[in-house]
C-alpha positions in Angstrom: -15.2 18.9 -12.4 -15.3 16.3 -14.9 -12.5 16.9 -16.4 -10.3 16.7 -12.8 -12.3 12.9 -12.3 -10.6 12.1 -15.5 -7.1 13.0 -14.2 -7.4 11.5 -11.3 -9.0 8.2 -13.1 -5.2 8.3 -15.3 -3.4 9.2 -12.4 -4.7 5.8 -10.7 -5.4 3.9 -13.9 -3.3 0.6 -11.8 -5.6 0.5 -8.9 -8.7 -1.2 -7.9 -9.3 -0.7 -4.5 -9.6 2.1 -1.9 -9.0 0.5 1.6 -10.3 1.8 4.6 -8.0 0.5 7.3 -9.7 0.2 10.8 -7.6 0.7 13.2 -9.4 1.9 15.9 -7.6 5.0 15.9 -11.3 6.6 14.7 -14.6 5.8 14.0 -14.7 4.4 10.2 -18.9 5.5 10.2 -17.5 8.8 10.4 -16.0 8.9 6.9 -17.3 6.1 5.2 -20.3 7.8 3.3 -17.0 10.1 2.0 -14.9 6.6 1.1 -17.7 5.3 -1.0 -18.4 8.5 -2.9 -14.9 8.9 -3.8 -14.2 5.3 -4.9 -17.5 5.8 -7.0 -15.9 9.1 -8.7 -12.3 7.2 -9.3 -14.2 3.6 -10.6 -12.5 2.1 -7.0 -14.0 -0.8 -5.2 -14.6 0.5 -1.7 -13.0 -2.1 0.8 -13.1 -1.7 4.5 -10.2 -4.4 5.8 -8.8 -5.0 9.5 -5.3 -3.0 10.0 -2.7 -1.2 13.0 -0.9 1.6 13.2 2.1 -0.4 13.7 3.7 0.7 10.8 3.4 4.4 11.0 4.4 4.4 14.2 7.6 2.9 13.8 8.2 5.1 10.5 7.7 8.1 12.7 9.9 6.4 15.6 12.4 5.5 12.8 12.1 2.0 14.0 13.5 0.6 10.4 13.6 -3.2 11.2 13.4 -5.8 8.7 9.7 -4.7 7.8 11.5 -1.8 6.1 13.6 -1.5 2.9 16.1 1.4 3.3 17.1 2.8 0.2 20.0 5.2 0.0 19.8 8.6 -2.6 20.2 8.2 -6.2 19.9 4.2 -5.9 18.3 2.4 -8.9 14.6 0.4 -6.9 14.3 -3.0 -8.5 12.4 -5.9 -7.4 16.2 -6.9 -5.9 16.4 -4.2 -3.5 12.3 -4.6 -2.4 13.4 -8.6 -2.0 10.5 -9.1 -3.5 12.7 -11.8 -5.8 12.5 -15.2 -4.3 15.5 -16.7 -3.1 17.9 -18.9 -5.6 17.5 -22.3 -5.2 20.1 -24.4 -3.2 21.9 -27.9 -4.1 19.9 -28.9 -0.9 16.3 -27.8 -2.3 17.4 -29.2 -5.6 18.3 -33.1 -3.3 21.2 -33.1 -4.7 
């Protein structure tokens, strides 16, 4: 038992949290007793935060807007293709 806490501790060795999303989808009293003992196993803060299904939904619809980055096969992911880059600077934001 210990020694599957300590692969799951290296598998998430870059998180902090685990989030329970209420989305009145369910009843979070139902599985929060659950939540907290497995954040306390992993070394997770347990956070309960506001949250929709909004999101899954459209995944499942395949609703890809612009809250979605598609991604073809065999495509290299950098911070580019997330546009999680900010945006170069123009002559205009520069007053020139």
């Amino acid at each position: 038992r210990e020694r599957t806490r300590e692969i799951y501790r290296l598998m998430l060795k870059g998180y902090k949290n685990l989030y329970v999303i209420r989305t009145d989808a369910y009843d979070p009293a139902e599985i929060l007793p659950q939540t907290r003992d497995l954040a306390a196993a992993l070394y997770l803060q347990h956070r309960v935060i506001d949250g929709s299904l909004t999101m899954i939904r459209k995944a499942l619809l395949k609703e890809w807007d612009d809250d979605f980055t598609i991604i073809e096969a065999g495509t290299t992911v950098d911070l580019k293709a997330l546009r999680l880059l900010p945006e170069p600077l123009t002559r205009a934001d520069l007053g020139s």
